[in-house]
C-alpha positions in Angstrom: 87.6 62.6 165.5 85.1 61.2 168.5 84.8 62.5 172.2 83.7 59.9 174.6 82.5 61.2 177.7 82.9 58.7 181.2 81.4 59.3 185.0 82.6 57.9 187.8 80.6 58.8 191.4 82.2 55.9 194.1 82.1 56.5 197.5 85.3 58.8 197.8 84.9 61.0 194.5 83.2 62.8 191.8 84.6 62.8 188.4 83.7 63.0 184.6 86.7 62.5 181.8 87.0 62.7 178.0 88.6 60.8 175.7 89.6 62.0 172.5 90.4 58.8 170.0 92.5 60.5 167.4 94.7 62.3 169.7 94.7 59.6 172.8 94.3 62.4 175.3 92.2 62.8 178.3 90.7 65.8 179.7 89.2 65.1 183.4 87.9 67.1 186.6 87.4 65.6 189.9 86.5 66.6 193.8 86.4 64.5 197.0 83.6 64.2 198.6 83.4 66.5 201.6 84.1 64.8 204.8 83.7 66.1 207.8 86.9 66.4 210.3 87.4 63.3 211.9 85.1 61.3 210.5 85.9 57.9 208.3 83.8 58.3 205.4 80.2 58.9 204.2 77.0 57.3 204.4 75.7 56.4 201.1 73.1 58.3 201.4 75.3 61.2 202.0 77.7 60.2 199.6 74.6 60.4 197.2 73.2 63.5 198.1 76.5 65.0 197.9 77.3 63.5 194.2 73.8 65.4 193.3 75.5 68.3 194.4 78.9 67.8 192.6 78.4 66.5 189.1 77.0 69.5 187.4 79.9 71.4 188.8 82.2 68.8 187.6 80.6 68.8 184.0 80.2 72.1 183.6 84.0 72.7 184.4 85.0 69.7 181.9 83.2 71.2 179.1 83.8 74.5 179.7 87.5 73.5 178.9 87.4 71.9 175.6 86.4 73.2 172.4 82.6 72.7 170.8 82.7 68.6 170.9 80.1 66.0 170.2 80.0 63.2 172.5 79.8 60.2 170.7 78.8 57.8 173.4 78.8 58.0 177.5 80.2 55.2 179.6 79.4 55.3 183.4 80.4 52.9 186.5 77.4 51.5 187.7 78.6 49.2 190.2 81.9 48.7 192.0 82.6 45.1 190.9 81.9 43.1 187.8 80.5 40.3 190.5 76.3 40.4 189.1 75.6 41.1 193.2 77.9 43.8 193.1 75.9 47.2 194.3 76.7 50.6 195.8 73.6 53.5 195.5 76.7 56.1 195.3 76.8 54.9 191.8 73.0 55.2 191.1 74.0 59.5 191.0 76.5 58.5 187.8 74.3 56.6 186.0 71.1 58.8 186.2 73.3 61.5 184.6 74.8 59.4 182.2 71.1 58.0 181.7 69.7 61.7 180.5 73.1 62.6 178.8 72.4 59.6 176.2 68.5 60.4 176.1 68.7 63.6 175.5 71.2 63.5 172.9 70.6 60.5 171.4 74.0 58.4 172.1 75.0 55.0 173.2 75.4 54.5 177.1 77.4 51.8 179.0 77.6 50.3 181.8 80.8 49.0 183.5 82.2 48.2 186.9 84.6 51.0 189.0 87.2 48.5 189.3 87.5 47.7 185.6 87.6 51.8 185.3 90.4 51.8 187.8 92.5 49.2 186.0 92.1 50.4 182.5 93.0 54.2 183.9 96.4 51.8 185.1 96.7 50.9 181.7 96.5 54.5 180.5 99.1 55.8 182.5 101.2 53.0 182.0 101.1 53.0 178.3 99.6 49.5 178.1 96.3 50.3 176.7 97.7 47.8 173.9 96.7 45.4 177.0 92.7 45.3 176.4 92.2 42.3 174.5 94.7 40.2 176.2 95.1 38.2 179.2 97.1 39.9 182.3 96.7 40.1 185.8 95.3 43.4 187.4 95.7 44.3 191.3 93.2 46.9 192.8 93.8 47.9 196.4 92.2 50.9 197.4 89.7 52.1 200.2 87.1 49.6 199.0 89.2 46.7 197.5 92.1 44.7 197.9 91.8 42.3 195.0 94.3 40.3 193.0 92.2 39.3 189.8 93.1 37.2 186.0 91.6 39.8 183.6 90.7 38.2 180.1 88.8 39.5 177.2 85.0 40.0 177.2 82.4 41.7 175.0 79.9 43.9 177.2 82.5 43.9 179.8 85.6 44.7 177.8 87.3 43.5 181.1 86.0 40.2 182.5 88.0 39.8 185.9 88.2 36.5 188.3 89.3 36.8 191.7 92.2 34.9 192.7 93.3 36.7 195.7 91.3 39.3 197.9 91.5 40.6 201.5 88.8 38.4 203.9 88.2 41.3 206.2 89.5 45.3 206.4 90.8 46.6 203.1 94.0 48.2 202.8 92.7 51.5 202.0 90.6 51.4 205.3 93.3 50.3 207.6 95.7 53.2 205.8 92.3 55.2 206.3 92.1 54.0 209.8 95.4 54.6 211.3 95.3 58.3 209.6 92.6 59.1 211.1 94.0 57.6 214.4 96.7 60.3 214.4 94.6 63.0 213.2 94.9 63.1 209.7 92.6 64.0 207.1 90.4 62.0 205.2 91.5 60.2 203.2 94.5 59.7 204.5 96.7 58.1 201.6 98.9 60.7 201.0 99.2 62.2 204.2 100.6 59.0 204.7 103.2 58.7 201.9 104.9 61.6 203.3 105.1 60.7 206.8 106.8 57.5 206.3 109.0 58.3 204.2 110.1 60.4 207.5 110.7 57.6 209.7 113.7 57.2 211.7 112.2 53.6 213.1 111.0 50.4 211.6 109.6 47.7 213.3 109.1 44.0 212.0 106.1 43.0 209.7 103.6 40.0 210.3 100.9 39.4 208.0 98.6 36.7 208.2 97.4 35.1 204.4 94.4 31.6 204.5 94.9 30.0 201.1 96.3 33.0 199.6 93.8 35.7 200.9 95.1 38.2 203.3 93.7 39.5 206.7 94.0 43.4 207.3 92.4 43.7 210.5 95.7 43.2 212.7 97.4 45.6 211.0 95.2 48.1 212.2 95.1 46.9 216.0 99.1 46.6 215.9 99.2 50.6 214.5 96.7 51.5 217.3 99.2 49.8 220.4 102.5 51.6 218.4 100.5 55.3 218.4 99.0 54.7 222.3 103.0 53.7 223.1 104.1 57.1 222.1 105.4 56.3 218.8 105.4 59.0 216.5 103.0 59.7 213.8 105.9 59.0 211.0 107.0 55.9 212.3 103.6 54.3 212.5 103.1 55.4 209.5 106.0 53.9 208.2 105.3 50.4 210.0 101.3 50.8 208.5 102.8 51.2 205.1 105.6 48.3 205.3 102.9 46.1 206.5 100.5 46.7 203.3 103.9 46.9 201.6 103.9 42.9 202.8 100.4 41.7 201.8 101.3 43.4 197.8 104.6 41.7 197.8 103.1 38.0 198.8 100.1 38.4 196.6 102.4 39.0 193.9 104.9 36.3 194.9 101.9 34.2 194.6 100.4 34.9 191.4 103.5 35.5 189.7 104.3 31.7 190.3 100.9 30.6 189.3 100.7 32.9 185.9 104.9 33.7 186.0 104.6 34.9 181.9 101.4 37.7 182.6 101.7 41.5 182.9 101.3 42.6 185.7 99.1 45.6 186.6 98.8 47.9 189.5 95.8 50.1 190.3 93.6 52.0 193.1 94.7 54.7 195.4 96.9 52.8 197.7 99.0 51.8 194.2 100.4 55.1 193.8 102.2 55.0 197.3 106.1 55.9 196.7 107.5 53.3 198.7 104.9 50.3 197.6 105.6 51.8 194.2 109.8 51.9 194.6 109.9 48.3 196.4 107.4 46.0 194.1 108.7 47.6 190.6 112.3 46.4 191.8 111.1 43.0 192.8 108.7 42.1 189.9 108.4 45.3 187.5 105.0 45.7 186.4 103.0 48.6 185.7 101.7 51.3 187.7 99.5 54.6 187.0 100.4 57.9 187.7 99.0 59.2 191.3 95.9 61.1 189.4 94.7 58.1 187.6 95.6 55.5 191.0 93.1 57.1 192.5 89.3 57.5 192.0 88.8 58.8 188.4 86.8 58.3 185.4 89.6 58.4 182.6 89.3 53.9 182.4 85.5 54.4 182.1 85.5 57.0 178.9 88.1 54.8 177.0 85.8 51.6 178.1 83.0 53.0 176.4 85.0 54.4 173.6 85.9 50.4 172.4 82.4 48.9 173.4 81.8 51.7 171.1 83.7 50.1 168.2 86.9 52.1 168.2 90.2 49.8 168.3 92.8 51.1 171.0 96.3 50.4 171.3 
């Protein structure tokens, strides 16, 4: 039986998970970062110092919840993107822990990016985990990315992901972010959200703008923003925020399903796990979606990552 441990430390939250390879189970612990009211985020330098703050917690709880365990190897999101100029210092927190946990007890560490973590968590909850190894298509919209990529096989990598389709300004976590915090919602705002539109007694008419398949996000904030200052109410500019993202999914997968129609098709990242995105682009296409605790931030994908770099066959 081997343990493999995974950290994750983006910009949102802190969280460690283990993965047991005979019994396929994961055992995680995670916490926002705190955020004070009304603001849109943190600094990365705060986000830093408050990751300091927050992983031994996290750890300590982990561990203090399963048995005596040897960890046979530590896996660790180091940067957000597999892109080589890909770089956050909220993920510099992760690795120096991951870093000492493999010094100290002797045991492999590696390296991988959050997004591939986010996508294999997808193919956890989804039951796909068969996936890694093959070629599929991945999409990963969430506070920091909006991202349509062709995921193939690598070696250091596990996941090696192209981008076909991104956003070319605001990212649909932001704008969801954004018009939350608008209306006096907490941060983040993504489930606060859910439940408000799903309130709505009003819908209004989408319009999303796409250059050579890439979306633009920014109007979709500044069209929320002239609802709310109309007197709208909070649920039905949610609703309109969350049709409109609903729109930029639904022609990014119109797209790629014409350009790869015979790939899987999976779904990651917080703004993933909304009900109604969830409901409307499973009827239209199918696909695969995670469960709302792996959508979001999470280390689960990294620990199984690191458990087949390790050598262990999944799926």
């Amino acid at each position: 039986m081997s343990y493999y441990l995974g950290i994750d430390t983006s910009n949102y939250t802190t969280s460690a998970a283990v993965f047991n390879t005979q019994t396929g189970c994961i055992a995680h612990r995670k916490k926002l970062l705190p955020v004070a009211e009304g603001a849109l985020g943190l600094k990365q330098s705060d986000a830093v110092f408050a990751h300091v703050k927050q992983l031994p917690q996290i750890l300590e709880e982990l561990f203090f919840a399963l048995p005596d365990i040897s960890i046979s190897a530590v896996g660790v999101s180091a940067r957000p993107r597999n892109q080589q100029d890909s770089y956050m210092p909220c993920f510099l927190t992760g690795e120096l822990a991951a870093s000492a946990l493999s010094s100290v007890n002797r045991i492999p560490m590696y390296k991988f990016s959050h997004q591939c973590g986010h996508i294999t968590a997808a193919l956890y909850s989804a039951k796909r985990l068969d996936l890694i190894g093959e070629e599929f298509i991945a999409f990963h919209f969430s506070g920091g990315t909006t991202e349509c990529v062709h995921v193939t096989p690598g070696e250091e990598n596990i996941l090696d992901t192209n981008i076909l389709y991104q956003s070319l300004d605001l990212k649909c976590g932001q704008a969801i972010d954004r018009v939350g915090g608008m209306m006096g919602l907490s941060f983040p705002a993504g489930k606060e959200m859910d439940a408000l539109s799903l309130c709505a007694d009003k819908r209004y008419p989408v319009k999303t703008t796409f250059k050579d398949g890439n979306c633009c996000v920014s109007g979709l904030q500044n069209q929320c923003e002239k609802l709310w200052k109309s007197g709208e109410s909070r649920e039905n500019v949610a609703r309109f925020c969350i049709d409109s993202v609903y729109k930029i999914v639904e022609k990014m997968t119109e797209n790629v399903h014409t350009a790869h129609p015979n790939l899987p098709l999976i779904f990651s990242g917080g703004v993933m796990s909304n009900t109604l995105i969830q409901q409307q682009i499973s009827k239209q296409f199918g696909g695969y979606f995670a469960e709302p605790e792996f959508s979001a931030d999470n280390a689960a994908g990294i620990a199984i990552l690191a458990a087949v770099r390790d050598g262990v066959h999944i799926g």
